[in-house]
ZAMARGU-4260 file (C-alpha; in steps of 0.2 Angstrom, whole numbers, plus 5000, padded with zeros to 4 digits):
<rodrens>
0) 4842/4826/4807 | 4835/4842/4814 | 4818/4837/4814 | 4822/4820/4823 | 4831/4830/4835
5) 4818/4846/4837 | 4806/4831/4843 | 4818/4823/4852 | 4822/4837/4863 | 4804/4843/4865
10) 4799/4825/4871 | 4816/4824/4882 | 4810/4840/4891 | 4792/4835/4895 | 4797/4819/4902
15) 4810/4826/4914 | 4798/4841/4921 | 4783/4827/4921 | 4794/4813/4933 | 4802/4825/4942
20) 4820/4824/4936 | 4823/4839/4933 | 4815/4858/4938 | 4806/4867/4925 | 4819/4881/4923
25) 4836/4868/4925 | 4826/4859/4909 | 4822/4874/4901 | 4838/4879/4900 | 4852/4866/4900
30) 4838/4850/4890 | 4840/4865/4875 | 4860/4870/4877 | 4864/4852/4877 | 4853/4849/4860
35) 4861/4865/4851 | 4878/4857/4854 | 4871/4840/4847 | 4867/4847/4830 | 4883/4855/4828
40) 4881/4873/4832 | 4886/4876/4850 | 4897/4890/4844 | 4880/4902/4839 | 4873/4896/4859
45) 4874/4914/4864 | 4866/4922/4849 | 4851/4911/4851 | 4850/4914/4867 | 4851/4934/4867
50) 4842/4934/4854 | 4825/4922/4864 | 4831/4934/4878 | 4829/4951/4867 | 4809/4943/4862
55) 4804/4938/4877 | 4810/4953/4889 | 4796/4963/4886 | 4785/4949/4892 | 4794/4947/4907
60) 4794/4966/4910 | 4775/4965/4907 | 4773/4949/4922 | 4786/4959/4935 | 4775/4974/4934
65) 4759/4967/4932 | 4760/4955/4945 | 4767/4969/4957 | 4751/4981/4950 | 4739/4966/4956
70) 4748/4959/4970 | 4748/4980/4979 | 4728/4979/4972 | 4725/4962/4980 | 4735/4968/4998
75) 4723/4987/4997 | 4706/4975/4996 | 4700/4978/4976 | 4696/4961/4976 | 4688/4958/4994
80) 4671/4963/4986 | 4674/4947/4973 | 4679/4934/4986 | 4662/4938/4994 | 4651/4936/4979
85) 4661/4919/4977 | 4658/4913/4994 | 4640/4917/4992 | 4637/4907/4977 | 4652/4892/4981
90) 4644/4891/5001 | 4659/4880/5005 | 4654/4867/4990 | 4668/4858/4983 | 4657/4858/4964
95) 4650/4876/4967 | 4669/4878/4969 | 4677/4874/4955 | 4662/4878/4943 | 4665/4895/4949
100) 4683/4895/4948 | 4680/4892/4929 | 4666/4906/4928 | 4678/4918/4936 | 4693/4914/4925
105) 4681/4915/4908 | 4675/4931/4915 | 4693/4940/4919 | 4699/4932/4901 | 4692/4945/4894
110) 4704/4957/4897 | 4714/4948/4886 | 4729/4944/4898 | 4733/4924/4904 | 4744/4933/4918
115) 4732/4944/4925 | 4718/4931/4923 | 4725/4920/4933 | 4731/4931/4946 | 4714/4936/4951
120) 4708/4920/4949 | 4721/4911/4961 | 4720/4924/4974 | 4700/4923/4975 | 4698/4905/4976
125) 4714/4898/4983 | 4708/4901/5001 | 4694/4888/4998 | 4702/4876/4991 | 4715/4877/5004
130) 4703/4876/5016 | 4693/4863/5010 | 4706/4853/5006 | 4703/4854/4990 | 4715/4845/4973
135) 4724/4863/4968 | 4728/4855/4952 | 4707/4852/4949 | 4709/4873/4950 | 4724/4876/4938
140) 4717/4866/4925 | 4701/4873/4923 | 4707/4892/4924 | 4720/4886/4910 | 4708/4878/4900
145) 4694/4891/4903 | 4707/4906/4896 | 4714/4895/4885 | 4697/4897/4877 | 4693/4915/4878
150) 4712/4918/4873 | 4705/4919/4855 | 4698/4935/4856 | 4705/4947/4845 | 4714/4958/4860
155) 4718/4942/4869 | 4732/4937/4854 | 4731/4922/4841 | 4719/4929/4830 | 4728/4946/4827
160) 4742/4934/4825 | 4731/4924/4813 | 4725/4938/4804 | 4742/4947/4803 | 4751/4930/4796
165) 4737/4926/4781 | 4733/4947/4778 | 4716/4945/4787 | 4702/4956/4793 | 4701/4949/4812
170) 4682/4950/4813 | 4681/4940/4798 | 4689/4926/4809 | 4683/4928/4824 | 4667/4933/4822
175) 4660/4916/4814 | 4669/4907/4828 | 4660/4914/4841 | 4647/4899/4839 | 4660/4885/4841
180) 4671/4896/4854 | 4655/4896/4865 | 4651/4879/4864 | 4668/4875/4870 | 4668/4887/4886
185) 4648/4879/4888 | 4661/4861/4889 | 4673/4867/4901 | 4658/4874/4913 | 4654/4855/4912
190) 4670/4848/4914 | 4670/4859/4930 | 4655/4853/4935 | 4660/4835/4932 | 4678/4838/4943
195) 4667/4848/4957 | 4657/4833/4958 | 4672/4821/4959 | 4678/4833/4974 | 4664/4835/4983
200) 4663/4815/4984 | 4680/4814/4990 | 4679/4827/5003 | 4661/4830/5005 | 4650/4847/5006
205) 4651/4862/5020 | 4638/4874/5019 | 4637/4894/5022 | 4624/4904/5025 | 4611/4912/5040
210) 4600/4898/5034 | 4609/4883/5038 | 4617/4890/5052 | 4599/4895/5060 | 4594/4877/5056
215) 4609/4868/5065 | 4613/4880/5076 | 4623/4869/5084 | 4635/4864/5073 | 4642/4882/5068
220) 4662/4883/5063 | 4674/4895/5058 | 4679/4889/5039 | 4695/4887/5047 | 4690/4870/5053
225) 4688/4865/5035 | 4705/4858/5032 | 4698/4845/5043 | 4688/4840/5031 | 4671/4831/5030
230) 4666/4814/5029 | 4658/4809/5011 | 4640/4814/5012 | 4643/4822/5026 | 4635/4841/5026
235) 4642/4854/5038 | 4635/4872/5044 | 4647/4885/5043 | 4648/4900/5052 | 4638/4914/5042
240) 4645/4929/5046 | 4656/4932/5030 | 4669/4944/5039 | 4675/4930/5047 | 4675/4916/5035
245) 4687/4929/5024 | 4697/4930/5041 | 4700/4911/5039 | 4701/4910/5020 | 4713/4921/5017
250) 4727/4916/5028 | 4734/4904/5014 | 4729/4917/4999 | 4745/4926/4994 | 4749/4936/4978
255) 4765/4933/4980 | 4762/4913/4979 | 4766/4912/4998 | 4752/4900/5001 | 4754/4883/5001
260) 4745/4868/4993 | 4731/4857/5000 | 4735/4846/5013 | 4742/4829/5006 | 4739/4818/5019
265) 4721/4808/5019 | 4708/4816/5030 | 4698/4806/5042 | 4682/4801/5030 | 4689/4806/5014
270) 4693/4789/5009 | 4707/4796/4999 | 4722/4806/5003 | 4726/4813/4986 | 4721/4824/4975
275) 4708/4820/4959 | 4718/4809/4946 | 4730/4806/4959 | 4740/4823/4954 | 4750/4833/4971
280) 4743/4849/4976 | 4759/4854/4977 | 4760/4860/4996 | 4762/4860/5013 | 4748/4854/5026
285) 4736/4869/5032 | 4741/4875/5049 | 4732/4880/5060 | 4732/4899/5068 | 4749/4900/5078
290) 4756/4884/5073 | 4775/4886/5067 | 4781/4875/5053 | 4799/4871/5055 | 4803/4885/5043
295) 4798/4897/5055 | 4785/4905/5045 | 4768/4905/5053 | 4751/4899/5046 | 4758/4887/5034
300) 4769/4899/5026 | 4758/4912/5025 | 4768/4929/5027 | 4751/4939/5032 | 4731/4933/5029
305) 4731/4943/5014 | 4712/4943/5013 | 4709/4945/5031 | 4697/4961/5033 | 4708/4968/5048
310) 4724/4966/5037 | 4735/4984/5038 | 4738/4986/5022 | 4718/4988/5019 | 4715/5004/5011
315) 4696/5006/5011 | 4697/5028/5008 | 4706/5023/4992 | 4696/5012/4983 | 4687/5018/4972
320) 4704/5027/4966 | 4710/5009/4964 | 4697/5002/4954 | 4695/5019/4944 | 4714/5016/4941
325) 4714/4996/4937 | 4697/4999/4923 | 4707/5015/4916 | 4722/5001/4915 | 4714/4990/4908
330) 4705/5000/4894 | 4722/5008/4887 | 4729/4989/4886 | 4714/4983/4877 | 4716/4999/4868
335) 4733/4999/4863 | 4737/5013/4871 | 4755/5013/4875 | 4766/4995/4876 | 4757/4984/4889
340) 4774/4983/4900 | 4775/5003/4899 | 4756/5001/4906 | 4759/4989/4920 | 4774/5000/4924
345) 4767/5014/4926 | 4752/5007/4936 | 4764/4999/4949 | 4773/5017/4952 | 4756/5028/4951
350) 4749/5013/4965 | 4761/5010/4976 | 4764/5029/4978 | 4746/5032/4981 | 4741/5019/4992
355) 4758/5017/5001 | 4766/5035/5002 | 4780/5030/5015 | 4796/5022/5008 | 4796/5009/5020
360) 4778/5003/5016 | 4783/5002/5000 | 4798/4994/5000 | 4788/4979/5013 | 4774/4978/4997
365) 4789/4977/4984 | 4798/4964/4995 | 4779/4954/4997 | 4779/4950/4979 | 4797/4947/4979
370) 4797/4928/4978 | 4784/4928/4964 | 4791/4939/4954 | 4810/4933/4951 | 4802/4915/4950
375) 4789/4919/4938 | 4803/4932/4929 | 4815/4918/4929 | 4805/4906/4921 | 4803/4919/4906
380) 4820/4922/4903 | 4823/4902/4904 | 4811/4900/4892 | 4820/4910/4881 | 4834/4900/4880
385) 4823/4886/4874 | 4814/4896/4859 | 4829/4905/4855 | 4838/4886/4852 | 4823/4879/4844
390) 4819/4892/4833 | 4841/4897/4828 | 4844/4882/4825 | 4829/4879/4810 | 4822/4865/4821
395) 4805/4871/4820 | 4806/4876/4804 | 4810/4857/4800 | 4798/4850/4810 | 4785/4861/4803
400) 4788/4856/4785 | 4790/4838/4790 | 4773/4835/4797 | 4765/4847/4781 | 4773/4834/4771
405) 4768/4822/4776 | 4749/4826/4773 | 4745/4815/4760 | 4738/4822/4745 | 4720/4814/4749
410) 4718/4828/4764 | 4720/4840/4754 | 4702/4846/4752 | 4701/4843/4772 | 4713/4855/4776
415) 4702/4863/4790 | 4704/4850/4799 | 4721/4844/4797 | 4725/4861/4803 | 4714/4862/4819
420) 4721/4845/4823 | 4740/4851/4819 | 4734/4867/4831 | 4733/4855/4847 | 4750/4850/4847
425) 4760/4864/4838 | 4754/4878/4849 | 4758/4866/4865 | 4776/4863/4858 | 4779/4882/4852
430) 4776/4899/4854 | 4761/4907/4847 | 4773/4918/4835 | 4781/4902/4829 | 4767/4895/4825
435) 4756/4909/4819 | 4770/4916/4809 | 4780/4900/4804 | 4766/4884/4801 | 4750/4893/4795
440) 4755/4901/4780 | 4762/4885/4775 | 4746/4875/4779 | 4736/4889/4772 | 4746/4887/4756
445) 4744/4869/4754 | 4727/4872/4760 | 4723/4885/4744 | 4731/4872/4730 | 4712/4862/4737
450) 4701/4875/4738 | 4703/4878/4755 | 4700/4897/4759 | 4715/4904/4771 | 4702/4911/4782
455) 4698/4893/4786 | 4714/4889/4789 | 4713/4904/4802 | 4698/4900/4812 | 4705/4879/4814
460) 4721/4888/4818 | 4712/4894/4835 | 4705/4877/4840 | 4720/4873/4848 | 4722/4887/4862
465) 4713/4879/4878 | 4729/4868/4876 | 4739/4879/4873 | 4737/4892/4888 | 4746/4875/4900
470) 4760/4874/4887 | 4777/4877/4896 | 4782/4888/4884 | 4768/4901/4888 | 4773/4914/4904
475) 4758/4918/4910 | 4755/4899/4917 | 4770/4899/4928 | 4760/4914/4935 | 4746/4899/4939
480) 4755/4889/4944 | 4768/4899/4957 | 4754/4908/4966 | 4744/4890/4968 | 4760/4884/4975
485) 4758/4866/4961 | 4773/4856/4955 | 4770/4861/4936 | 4774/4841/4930 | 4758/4839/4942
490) 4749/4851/4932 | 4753/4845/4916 | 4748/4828/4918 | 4732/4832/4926 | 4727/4848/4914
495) 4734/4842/4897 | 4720/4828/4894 | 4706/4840/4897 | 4712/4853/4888 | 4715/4843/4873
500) 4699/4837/4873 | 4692/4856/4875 | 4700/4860/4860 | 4693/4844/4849 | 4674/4850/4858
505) 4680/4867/4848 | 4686/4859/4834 | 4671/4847/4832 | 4659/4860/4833 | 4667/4871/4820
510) 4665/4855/4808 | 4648/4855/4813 | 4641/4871/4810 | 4651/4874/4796 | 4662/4885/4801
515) 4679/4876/4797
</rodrens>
């Protein structure tokens, strides 16, 4: 009965975030109380859920922090330099664009952190695609997938987690996975080749540069005039002085998620109003400077053109303090230094104290970031409530023995595979501890009775991470998704196909050269 119901209730709360019915955090919460009543321990409801609660408040700690550390980093200009060197390669190209949303995404990965990955990455290249009236679900879905797949470095998380469960040497399992890991992060770059090219068919390209300008002179513009869009085919120059494309970039590029999404309507030669696949970006319309949207907040909701050079929270004298202090950060978290949210914490003080010494400027930085923090905070503590019922009431450890038993006896000897092919769906339904900790010693044991080593049963265990990076269970994509302003059903159905297949192009590969 528990495993019926554990599926039961997964697959009710995926239908009602994917149609809409219901909000992520309502589902998270109430799909779960509702299920825990069903099976006839409503009574323990609050010990599941302090208990979720008391597990996942350190990684909600860790995103307030962290996102308040980047969003003050991101206001001061540390990232300015990066959104340069992306306009130079993307020059307004909707396939440059998205190829190099994946490129920076794999590159930041390596920190080992989905929540700072994504925050960088969002507030780099959102201003494009706002501008260009680009599909902002074509970029959630390739910086989910391209971390999902760098996530499996041994800093990053499942393969201590993998190494710890089965008594491991990490290195052993990485290490030989490096092959099959790059072969999968080669098959993203391609995959956001492929969706680049779908967008700049849809919307067409815009170039920057001196050269193009000096060749058509006479059709310079401000990247502002982007969200116009361009007919298919239809090539643009762009003004070239870099300064002011960031001017007009950055108007839609918050930290705080207060940018909105694409434009929804269909733009005159587009031939299509919608986004690739069909999926919402999520967002109002671009407005133009000085336009007033009914909710009175200028520039489409934009607060302040957080990337715009002239900004007053710029804090030129000081960065090469800020970038001493994000590298110094980011070496004691790959260390292991002190606990990641002690590290975050203490970064947001020693930064907003350095680069904002008045009260006041602090308290206008804090209240910047406010939004983004209690909704992606929110989400975490929500999320709680679903682990803490799934795992409390032994669903998961039903589920889990279920689909082991019913591996018939003839996979035995294949039990690589059955397990990278278990991976793709058990870490999108469950944490990474619960199935690190709860599902692979189980399938490493059935795995042993055939000769299966439990380091194999290790390295398949990864294959399934590009998937799981989107999974709603993981904190650090409502960080993606709340700066990028998308409807996170939207996401879903756009990223969850291409991800899966990511992880079989991982999977496959392993088979292939041996490794698995």
């Amino acid at each position: 009965m528990l495993t019926v119901l554990g599926f039961v209730m997964i697959a009710t709360f995926l239908v009602l975030i994917m149609t809409k019915k219901m909000s992520p955090m309502a589902a998270l919460v109430l799909i779960p109380a509702l299920f825990c009543v069903i099976v006839g321990q409503g009574a323990q409801l609050g010990d599941y859920v302090l208990e979720g609660i008391g597990d996942l408040a350190p990684t909600a700690a860790m995103l307030m922090f962290a996102i308040v550390y980047f969003g003050v980093m991101i206001d001061v200009g540390l990232f300015d330099p990066v959104v340069r060197v992306i306009l130079r390669f993307c020059k307004a190209d909707p396939m440059r664009i998205v190829v190099g949303t994946a490129v920076l995404a794999a590159v930041v990965s390596l920190d080992g952190d989905g929540s700072t990955t994504f925050m960088i990455t969002v507030s780099a290249m959102l201003p494009l695609y706002r501008r260009l009236g680009m599909s902002l679900v074509v970029m959630t879905g390739v910086a989910a997938t391209a971390n999902g797949v760098m996530n499996t470095v041994p800093w990053g998380g499942p393969t201590a987690r993998a190494a710890t469960a089965l008594k491991l040497d990490a290195s052993d399992i990485f290490v030989p996975m490096v092959p099959a890991l790059a072969v999968g992060l080669v098959f993203v770059f391609f995959l956001a080749y492929v969706l680049g090219l779908r967008e700049r068919r849809r919307l067409g390209t815009l170039t920057l540069g001196r050269d193009t300008a000096e060749d058509a002179p006479g059709e310079a513009a401000d990247l502002a005039g982007a969200g116009a869009g361009a007919g298919i085919g239809h090539t643009r120059a762009v003004e070239p002085a870099r300064e002011r494309v960031l001017a007009a970039a950055g108007a839609g590029a918050g930290a705080g998620g207060e940018a909105g999404g694409g434009p929804s309507a269909a733009r005159p030669g587009t031939g299509s109003g919608g986004p690739a696949d069909g999926a919402a970006t999520g967002g109002a319309p671009d407005s133009a400077p000085g336009d007033t949207p009914a909710n009175g907040d200028p520039a489409g909701g934009a607060r302040e053109a957080v990337l715009d050079p002239a900004r007053a929270t710029l804090r030129p004298r000081l960065y090469w303090f800020n970038a001493a202090l994000t590298a110094a950060l980011l070496v004691l978290l790959v260390l292991q230094a002190l606990p990641i949210p002690v590290l975050f914490l203490l970064g947001a003080a020693i930064a907003l104290t350095v680069n904002f010494p008045r009260m006041a400027d602090q308290k206008a930085r804090l209240a910047a970031h406010a939004d983004n923090v209690l909704n992606v905070s929110g989400m975490v503590f929500a999320a709680a409530v679903f682990t803490g019922v799934l795992t409390g009431t032994g669903m998961v450890e039903h589920m889990a023995r279920a689909v082991v038993g019913a591996i018939p006896d003839g996979l035995g000897p294949h039990m690589g595979l059955v397990t990278g092919v278990l991976s793709i769906p058990f870490t999108y339904f469950m944490s990474n501890d619960g199935f690190y900790f709860g599902i692979v010693p189980i399938l490493a044991e059935a795995g042993a009775a055939h000769g299966v080593t439990p380091v194999e049963i290790a390295r398949a265990s990864l294959t399934g991470q590009a998937l799981h990076m989107s999974s709603p269970l993981v904190p650090a994509v409502y960080v993606l998704v709340g700066m990028a302003r998308v409807e996170f059903g939207d996401h879903t159905r756009f990223t969850v196909k291409w991800a899966a297949l990511t992880s079989l192009v991982v999977l496959g590969a392993g088979l292939l050269f041996g490794i698995i």
